[in-house]
SESE-810514 format. One record per atom (N, C-alpha, C, O): residue number from 1; residue in one letter; atom name; x, z, y. Coordinates in Angstrom, 2 decimals, always signed. Layout:
<sites>
<site resi="NUM" resn="a" name="CA" east="X" up="Z" north="Y"/>
...
</sites>
This chain:
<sites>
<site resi="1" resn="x" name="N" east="+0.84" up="+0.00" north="-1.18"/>
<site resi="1" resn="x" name="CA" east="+0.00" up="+0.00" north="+0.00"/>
<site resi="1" resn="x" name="C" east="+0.89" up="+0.00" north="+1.25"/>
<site resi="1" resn="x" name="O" east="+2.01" up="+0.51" north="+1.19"/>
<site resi="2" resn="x" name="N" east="+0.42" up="-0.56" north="+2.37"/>
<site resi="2" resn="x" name="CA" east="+1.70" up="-0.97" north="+3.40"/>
<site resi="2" resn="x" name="C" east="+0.86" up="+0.15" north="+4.48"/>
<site resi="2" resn="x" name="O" east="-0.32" up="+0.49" north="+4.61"/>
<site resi="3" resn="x" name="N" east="+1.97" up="+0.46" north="+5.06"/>
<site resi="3" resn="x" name="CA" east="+1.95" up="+1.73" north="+6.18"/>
<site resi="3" resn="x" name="C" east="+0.00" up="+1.88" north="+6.87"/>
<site resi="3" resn="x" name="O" east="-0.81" up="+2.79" north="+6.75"/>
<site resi="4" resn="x" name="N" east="-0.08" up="+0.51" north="+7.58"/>
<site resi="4" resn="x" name="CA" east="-1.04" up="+0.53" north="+8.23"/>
<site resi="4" resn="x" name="C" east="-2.20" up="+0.52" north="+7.09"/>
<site resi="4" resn="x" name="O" east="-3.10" up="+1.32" north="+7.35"/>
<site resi="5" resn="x" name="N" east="-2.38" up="-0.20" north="+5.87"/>
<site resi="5" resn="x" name="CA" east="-3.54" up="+0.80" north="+5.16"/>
<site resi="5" resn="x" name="C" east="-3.80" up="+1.73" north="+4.95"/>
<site resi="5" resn="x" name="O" east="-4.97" up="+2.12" north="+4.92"/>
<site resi="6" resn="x" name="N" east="-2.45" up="+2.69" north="+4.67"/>
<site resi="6" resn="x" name="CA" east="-2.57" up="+4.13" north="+4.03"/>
<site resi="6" resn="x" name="C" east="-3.03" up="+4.79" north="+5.54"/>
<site resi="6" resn="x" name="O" east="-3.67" up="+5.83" north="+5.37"/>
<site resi="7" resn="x" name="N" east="-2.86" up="+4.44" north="+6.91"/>
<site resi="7" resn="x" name="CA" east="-2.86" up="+5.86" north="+7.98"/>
<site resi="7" resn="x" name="C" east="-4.44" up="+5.10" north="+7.74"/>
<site resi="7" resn="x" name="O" east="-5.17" up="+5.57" north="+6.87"/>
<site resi="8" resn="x" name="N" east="-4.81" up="+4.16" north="+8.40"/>
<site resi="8" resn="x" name="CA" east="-6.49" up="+3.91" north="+7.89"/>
<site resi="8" resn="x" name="C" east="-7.22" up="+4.52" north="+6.75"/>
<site resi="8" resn="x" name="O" east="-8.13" up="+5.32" north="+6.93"/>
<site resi="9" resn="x" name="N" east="-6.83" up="+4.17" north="+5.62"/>
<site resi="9" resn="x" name="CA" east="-7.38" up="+5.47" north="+4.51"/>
<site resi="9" resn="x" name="C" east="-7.67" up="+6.74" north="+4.64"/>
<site resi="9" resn="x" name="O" east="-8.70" up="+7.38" north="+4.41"/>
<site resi="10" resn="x" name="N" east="-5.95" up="+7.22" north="+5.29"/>
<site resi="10" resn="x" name="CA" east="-6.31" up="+8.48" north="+5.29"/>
<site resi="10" resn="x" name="C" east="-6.39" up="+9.11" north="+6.60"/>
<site resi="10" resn="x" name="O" east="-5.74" up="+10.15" north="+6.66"/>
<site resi="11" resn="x" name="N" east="-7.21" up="+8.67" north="+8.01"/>
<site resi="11" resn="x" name="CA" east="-6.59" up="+9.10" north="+9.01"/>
<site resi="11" resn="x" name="C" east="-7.17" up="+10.03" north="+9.48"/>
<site resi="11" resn="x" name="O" east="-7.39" up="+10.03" north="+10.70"/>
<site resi="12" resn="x" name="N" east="-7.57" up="+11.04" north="+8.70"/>
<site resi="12" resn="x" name="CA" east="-8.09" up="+12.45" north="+8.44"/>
<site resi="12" resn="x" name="C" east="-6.99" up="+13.16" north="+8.84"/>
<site resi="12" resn="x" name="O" east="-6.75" up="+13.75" north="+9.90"/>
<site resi="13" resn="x" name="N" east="-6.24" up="+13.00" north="+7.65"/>
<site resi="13" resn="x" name="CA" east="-5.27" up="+13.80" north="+6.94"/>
<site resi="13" resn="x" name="C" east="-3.65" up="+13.10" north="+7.45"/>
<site resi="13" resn="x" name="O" east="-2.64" up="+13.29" north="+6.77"/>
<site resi="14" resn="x" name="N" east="-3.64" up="+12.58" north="+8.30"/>
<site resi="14" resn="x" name="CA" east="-2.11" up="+12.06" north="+8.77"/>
<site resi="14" resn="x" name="C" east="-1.10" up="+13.05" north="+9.39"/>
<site resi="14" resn="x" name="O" east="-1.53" up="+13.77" north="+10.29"/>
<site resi="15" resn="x" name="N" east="+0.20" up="+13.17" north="+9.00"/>
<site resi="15" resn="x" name="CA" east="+1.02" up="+13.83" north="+9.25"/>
<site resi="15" resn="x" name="C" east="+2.40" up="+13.29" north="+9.53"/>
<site resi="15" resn="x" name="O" east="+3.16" up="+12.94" north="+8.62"/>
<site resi="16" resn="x" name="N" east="+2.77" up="+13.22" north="+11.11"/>
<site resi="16" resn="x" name="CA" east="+4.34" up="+12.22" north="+10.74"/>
<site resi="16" resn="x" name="C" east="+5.38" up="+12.36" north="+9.84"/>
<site resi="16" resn="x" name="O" east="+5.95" up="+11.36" north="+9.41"/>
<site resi="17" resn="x" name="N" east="+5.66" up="+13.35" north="+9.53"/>
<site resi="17" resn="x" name="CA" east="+6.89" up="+13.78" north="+9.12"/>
<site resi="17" resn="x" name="C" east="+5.97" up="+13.04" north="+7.83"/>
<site resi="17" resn="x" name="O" east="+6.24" up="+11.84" north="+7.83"/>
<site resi="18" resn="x" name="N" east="+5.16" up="+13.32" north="+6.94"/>
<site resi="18" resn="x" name="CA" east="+4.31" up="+12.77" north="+5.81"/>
<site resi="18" resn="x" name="C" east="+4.70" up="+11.23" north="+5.64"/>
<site resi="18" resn="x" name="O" east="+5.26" up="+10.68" north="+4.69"/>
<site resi="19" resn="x" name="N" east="+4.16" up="+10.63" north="+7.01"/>
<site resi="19" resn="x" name="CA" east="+4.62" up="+9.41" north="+7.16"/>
<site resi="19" resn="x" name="C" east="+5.76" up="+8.79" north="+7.25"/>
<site resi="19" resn="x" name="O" east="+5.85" up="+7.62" north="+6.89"/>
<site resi="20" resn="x" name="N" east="+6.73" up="+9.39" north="+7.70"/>
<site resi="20" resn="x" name="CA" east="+8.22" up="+8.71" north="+7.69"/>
<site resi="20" resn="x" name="C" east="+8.74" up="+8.86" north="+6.07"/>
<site resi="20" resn="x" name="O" east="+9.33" up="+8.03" north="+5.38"/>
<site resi="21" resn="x" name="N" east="+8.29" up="+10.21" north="+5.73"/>
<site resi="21" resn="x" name="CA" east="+8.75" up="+10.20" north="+4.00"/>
<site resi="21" resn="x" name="C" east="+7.81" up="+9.08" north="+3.22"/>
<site resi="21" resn="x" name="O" east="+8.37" up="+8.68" north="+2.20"/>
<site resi="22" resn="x" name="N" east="+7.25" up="+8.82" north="+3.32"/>
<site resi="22" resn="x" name="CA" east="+6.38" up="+7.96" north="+2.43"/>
<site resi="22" resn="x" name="C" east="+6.86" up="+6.89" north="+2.48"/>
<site resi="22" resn="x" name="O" east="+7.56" up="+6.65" north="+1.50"/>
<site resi="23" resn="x" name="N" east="+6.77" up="+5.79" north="+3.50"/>
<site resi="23" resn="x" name="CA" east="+7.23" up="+4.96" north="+3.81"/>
<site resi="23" resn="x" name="C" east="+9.01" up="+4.34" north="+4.34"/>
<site resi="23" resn="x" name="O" east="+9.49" up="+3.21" north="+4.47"/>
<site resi="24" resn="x" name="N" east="+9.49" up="+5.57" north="+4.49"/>
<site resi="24" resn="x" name="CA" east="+10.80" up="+5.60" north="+4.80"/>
<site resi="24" resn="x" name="C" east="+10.90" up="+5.03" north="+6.06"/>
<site resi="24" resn="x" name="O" east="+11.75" up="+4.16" north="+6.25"/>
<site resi="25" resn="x" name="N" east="+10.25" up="+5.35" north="+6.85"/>
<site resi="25" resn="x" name="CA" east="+10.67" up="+5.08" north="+8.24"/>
<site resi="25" resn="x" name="C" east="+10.55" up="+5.92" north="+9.67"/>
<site resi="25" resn="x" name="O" east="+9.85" up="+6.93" north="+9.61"/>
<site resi="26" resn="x" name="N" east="+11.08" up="+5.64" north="+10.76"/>
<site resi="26" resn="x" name="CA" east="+11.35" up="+6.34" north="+11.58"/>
<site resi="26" resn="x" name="C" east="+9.91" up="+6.97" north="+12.36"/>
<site resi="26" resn="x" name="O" east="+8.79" up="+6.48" north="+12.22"/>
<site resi="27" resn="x" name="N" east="+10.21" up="+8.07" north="+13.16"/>
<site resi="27" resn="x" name="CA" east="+9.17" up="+8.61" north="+14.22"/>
<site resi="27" resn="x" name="C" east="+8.57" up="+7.37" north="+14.93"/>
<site resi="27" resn="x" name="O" east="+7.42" up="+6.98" north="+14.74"/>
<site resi="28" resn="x" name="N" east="+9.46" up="+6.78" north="+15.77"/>
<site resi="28" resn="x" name="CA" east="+8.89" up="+5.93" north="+16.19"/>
<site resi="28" resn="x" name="C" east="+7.81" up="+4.62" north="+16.04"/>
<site resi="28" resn="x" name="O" east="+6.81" up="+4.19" north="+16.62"/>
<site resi="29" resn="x" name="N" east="+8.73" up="+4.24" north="+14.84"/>
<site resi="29" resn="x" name="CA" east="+7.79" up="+3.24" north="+13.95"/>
<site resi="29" resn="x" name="C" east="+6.31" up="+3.45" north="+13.37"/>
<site resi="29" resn="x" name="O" east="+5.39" up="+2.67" north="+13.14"/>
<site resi="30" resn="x" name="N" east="+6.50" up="+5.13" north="+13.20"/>
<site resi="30" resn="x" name="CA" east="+5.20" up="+5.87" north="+12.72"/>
<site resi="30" resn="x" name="C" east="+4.21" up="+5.73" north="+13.86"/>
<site resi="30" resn="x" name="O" east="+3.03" up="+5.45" north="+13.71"/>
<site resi="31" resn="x" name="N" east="+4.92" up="+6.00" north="+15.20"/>
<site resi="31" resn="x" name="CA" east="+4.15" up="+5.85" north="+16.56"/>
<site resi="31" resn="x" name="C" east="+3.70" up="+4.79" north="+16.75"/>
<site resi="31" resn="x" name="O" east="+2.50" up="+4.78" north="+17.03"/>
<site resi="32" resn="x" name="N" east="+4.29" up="+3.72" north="+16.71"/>
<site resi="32" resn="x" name="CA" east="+3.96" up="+2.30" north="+16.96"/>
<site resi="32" resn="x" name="C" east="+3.15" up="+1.53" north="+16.32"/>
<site resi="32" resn="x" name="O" east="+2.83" up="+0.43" north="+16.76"/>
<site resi="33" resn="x" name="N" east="+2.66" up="+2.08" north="+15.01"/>
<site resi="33" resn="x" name="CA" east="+1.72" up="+2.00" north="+13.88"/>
<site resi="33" resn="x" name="C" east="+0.47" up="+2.63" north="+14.43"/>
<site resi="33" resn="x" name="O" east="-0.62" up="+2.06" north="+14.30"/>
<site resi="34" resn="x" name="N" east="+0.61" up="+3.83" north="+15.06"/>
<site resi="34" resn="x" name="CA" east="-0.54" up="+4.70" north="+14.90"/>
<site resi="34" resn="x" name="C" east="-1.25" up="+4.29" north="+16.42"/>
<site resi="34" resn="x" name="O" east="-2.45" up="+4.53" north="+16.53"/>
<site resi="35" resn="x" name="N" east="-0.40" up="+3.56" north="+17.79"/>
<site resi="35" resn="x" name="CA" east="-0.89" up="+3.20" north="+18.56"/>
<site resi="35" resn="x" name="C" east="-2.03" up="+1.81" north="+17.78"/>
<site resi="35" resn="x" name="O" east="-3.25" up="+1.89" north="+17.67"/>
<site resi="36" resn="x" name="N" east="-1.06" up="+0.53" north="+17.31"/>
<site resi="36" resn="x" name="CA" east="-1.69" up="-0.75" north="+16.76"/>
<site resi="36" resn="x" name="C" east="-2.77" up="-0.15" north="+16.30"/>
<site resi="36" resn="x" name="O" east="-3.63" up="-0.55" north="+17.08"/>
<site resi="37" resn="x" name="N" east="-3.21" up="+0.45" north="+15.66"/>
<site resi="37" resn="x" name="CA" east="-4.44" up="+1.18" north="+14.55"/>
<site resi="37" resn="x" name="C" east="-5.42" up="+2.01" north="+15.59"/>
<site resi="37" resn="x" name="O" east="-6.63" up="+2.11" north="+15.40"/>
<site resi="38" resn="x" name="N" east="-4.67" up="+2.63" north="+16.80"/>
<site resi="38" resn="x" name="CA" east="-5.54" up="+3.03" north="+17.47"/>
<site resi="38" resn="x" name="C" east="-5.66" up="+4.69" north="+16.91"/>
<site resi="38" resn="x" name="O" east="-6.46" up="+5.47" north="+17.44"/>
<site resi="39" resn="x" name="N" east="-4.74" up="+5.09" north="+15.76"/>
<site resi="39" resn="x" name="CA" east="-5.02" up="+6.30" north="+15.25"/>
<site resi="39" resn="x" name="C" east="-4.38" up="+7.78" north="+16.12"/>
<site resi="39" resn="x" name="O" east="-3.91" up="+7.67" north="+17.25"/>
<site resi="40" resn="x" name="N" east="-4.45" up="+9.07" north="+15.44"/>
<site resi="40" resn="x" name="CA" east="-3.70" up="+9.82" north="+16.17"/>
<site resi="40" resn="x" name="C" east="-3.97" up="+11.26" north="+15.16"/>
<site resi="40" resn="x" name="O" east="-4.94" up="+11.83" north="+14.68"/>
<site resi="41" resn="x" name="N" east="-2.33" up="+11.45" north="+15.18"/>
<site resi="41" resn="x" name="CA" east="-2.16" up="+12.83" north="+14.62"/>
<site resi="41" resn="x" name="C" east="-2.86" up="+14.65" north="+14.75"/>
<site resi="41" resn="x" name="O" east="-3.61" up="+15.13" north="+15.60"/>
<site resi="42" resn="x" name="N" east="-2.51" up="+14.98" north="+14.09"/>
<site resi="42" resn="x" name="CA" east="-2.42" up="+16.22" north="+14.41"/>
<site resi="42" resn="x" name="C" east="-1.60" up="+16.66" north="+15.98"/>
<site resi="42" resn="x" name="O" east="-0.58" up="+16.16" north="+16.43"/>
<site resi="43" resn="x" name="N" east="-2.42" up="+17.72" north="+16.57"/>
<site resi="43" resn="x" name="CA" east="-1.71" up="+18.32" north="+17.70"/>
<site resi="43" resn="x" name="C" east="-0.44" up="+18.67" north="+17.64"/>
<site resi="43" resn="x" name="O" east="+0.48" up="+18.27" north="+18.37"/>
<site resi="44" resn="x" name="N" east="-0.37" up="+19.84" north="+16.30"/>
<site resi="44" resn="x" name="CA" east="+1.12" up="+20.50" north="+16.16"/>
<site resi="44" resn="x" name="C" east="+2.07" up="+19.84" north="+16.11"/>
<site resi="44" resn="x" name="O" east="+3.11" up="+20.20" north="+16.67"/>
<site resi="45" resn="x" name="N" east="+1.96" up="+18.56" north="+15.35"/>
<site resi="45" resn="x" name="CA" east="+2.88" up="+17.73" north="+15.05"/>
<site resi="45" resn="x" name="C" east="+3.90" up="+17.19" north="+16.11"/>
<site resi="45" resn="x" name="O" east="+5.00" up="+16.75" north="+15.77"/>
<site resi="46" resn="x" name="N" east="+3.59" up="+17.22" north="+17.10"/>
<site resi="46" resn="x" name="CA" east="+4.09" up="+16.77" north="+18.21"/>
<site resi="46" resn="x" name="C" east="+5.60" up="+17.25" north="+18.64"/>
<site resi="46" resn="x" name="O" east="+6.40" up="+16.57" north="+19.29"/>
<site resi="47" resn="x" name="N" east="+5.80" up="+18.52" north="+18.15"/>
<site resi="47" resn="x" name="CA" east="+6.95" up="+19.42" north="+17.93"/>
<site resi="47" resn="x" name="C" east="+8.40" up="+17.47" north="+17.67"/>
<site resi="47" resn="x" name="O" east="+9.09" up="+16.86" north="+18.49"/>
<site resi="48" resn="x" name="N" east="+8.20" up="+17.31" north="+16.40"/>
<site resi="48" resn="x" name="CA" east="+8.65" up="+16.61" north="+16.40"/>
<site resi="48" resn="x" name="C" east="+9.08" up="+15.11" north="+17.33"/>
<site resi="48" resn="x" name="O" east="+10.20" up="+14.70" north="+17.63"/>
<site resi="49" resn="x" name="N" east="+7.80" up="+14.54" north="+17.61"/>
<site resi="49" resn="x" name="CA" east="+7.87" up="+13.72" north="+18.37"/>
<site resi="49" resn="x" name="C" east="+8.65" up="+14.36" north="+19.65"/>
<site resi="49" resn="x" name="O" east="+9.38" up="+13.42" north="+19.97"/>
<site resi="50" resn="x" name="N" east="+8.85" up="+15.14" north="+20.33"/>
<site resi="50" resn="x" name="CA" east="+9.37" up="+15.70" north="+21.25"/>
<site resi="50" resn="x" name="C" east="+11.42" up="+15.77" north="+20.97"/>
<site resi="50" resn="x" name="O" east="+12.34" up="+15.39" north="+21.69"/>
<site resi="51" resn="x" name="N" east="+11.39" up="+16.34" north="+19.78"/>
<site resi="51" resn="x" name="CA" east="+12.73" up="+16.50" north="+19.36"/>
<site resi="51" resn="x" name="C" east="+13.37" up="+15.36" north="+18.78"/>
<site resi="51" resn="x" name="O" east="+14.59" up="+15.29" north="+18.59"/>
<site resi="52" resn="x" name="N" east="+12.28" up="+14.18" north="+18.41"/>
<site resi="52" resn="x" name="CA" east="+13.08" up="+12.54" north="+18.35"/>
<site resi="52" resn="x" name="C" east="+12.98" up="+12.00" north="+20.00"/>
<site resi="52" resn="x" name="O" east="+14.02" up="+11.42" north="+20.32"/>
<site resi="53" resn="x" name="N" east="+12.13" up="+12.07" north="+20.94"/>
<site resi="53" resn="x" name="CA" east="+12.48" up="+11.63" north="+22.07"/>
<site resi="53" resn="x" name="C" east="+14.06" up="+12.56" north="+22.50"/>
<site resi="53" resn="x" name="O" east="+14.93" up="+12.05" north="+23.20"/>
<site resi="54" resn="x" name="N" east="+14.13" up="+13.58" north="+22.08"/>
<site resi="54" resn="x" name="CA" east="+15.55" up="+14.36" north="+22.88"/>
<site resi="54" resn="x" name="C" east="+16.84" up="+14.00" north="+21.64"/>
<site resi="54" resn="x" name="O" east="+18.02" up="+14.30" north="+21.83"/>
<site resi="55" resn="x" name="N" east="+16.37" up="+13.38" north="+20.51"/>
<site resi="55" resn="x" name="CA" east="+17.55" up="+12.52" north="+20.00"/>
<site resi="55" resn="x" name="C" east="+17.85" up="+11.66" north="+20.46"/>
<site resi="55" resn="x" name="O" east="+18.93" up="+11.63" north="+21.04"/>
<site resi="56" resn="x" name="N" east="+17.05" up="+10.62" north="+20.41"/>
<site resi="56" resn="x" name="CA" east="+16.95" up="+9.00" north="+21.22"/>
<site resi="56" resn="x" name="C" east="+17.94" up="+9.29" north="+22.17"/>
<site resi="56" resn="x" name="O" east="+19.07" up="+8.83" north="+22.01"/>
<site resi="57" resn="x" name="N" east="+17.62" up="+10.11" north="+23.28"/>
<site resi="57" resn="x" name="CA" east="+17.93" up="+10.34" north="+23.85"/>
<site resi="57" resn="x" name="C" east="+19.47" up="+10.73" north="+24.86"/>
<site resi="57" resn="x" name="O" east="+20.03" up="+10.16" north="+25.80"/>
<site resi="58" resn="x" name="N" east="+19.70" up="+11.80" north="+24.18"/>
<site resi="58" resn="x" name="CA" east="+21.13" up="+11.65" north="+23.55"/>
<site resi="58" resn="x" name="C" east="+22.23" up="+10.48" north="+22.65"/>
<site resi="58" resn="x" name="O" east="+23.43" up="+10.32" north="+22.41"/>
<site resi="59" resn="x" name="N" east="+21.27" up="+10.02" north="+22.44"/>
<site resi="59" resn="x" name="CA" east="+22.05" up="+8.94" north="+21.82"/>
<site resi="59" resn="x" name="C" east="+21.98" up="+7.89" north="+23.04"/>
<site resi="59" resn="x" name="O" east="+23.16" up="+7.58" north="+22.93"/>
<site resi="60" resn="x" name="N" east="+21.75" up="+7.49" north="+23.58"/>
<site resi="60" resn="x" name="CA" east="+22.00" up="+7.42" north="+24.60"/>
<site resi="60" resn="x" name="C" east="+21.07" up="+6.05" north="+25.21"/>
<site resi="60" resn="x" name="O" east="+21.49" up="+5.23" north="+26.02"/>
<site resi="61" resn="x" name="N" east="+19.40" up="+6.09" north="+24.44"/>
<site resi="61" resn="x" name="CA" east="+18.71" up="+5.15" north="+24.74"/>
<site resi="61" resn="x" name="C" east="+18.17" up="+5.48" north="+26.11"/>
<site resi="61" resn="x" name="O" east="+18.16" up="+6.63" north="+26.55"/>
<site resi="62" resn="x" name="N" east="+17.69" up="+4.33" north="+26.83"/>
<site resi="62" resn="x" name="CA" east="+16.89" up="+4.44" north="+28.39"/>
<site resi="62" resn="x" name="C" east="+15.36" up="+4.88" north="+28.03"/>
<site resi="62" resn="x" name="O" east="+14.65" up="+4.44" north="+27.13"/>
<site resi="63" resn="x" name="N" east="+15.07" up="+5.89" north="+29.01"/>
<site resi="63" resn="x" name="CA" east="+13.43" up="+6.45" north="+28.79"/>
<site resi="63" resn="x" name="C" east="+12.15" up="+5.39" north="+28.73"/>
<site resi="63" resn="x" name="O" east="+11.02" up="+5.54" north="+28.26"/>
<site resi="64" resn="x" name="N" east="+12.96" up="+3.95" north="+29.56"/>
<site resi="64" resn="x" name="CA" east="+12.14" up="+2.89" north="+28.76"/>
<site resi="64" resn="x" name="C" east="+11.68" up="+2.56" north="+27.63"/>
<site resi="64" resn="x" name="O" east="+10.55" up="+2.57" north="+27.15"/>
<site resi="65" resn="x" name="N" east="+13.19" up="+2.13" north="+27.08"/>
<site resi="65" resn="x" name="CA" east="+13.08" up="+2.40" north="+25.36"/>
<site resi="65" resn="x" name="C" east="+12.26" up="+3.01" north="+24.62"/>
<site resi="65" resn="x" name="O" east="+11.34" up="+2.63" north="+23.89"/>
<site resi="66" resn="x" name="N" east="+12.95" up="+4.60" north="+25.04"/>
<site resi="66" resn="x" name="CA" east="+11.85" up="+5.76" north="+24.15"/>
<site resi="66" resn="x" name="C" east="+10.92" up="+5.72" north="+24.46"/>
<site resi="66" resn="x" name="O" east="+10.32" up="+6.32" north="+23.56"/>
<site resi="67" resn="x" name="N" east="+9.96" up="+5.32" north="+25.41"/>
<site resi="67" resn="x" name="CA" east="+8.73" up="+4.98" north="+25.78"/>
<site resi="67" resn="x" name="C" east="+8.24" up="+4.17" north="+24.79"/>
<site resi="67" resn="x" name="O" east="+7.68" up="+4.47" north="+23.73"/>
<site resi="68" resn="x" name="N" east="+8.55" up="+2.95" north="+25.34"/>
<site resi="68" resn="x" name="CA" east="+8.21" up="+1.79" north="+24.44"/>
<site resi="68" resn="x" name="C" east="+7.96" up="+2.12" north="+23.18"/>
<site resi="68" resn="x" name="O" east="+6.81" up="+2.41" north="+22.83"/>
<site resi="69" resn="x" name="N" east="+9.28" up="+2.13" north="+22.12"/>
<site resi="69" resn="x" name="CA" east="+9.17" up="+3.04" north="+20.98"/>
<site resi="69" resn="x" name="C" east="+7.84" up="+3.96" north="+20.69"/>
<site resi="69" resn="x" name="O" east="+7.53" up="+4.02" north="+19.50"/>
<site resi="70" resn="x" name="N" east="+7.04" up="+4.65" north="+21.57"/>
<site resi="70" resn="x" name="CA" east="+6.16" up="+6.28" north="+21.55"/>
<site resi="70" resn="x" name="C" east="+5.52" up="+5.37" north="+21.84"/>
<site resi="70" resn="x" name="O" east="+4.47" up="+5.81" north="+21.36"/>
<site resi="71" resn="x" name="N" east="+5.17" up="+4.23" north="+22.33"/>
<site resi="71" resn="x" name="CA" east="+3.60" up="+4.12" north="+23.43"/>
<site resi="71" resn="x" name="C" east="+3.23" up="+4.63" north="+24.00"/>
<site resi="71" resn="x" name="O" east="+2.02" up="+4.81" north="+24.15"/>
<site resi="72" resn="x" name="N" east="+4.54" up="+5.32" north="+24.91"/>
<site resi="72" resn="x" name="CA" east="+3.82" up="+5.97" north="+26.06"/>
<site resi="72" resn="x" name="C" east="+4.93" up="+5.35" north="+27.58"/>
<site resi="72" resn="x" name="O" east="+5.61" up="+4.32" north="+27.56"/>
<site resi="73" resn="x" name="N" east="+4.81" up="+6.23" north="+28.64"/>
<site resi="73" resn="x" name="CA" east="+5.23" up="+5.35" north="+29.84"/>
<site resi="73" resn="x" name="C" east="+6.80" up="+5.68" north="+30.12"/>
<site resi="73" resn="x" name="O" east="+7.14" up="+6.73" north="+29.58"/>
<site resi="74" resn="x" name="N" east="+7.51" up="+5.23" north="+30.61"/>
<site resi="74" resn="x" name="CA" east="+8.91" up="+5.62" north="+30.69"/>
<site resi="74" resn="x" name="C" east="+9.08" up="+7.48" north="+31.09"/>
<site resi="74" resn="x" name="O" east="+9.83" up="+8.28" north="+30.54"/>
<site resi="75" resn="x" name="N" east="+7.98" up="+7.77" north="+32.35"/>
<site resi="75" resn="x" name="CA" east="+8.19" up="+8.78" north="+33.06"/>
<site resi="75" resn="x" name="C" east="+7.66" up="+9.74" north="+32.52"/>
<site resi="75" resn="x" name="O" east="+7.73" up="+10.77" north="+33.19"/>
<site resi="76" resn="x" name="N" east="+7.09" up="+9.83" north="+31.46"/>
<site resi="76" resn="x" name="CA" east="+6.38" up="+10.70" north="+29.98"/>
<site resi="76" resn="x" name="C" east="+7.36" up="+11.00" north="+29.51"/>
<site resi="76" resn="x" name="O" east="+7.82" up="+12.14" north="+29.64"/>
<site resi="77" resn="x" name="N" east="+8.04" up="+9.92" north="+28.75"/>
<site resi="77" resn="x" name="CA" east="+9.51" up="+10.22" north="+28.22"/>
<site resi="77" resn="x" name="C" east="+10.53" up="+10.57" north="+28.40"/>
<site resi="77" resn="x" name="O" east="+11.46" up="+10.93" north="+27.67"/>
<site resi="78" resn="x" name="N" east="+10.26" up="+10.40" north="+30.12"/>
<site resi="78" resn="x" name="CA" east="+11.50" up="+11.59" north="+31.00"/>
<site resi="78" resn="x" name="C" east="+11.13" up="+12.69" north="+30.66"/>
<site resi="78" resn="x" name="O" east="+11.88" up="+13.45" north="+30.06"/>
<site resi="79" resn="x" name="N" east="+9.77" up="+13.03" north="+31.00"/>
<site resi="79" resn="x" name="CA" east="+9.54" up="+14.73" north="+31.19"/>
<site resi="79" resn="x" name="C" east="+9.49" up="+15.45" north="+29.71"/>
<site resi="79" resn="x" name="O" east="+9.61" up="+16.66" north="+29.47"/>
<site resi="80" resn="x" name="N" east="+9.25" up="+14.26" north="+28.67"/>
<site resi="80" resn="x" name="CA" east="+9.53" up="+15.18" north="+27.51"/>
<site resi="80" resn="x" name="C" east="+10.67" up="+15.42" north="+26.94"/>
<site resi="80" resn="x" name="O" east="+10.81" up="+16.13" north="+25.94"/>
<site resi="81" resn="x" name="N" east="+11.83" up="+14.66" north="+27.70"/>
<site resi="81" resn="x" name="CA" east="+12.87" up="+14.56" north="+26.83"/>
<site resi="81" resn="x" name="C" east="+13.81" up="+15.71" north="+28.04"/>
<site resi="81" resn="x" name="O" east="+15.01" up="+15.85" north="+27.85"/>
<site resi="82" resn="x" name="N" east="+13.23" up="+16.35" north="+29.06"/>
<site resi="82" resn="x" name="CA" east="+13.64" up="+17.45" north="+29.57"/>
<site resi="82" resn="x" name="C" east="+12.89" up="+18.65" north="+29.64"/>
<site resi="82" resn="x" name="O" east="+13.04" up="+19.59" north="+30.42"/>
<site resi="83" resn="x" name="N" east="+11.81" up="+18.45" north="+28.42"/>
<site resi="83" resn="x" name="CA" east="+11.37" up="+20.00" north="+28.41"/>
<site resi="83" resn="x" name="C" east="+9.94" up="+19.99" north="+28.87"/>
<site resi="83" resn="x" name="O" east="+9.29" up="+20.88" north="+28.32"/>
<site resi="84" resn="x" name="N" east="+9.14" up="+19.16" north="+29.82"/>
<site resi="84" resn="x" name="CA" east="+8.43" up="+19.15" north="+30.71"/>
<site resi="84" resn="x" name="C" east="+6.79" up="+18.97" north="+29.77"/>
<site resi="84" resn="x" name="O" east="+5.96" up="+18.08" north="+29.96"/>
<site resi="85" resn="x" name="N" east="+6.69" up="+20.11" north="+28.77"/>
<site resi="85" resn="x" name="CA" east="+5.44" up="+19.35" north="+28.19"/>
<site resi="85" resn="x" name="C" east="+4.19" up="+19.35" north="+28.53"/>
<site resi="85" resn="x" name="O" east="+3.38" up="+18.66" north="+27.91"/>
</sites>
């Protein structure tokens, strides 16, 4: 089953970290799936998404990027990737 059937199946029950193990792929990709589909996680989960924008980050991508990546706006990805939630 390919990524975007299974979060449709199950988009009750979706969990990123769930999702990157299943499929073997990144936060982001999980994001970029769940925008196309229109879906959306759990609240808590977000923990993470926060601590891959402050990897990205460090590594030394532009808040464009990590935007892009999240589906969200560059200046989102500033303020999360300094704390600002």
């Amino acid at each position: 089953m390919k990524i975007d059937e299974y979060m449709i199946a199950n988009k009750d029950n979706l969990t990123i970290e769930g999702l990157c193990e299943k499929f073997n792929v990144s936060i982001p990709t999980v994001y970029r799936h769940l925008q196309m589909n229109k879906l959306k996680v759990k609240k808590e989960k977000n923990i993470s998404r926060m601590e891959e924008i402050r990897k990205l980050r460090n590594e030394g991508k532009t808040y464009q990027e990590i935007g892009d990546a999240f589906g969200i706006s560059r200046q989102r990805a500033e303020q999360i990737a300094k704390g600002h939630n």
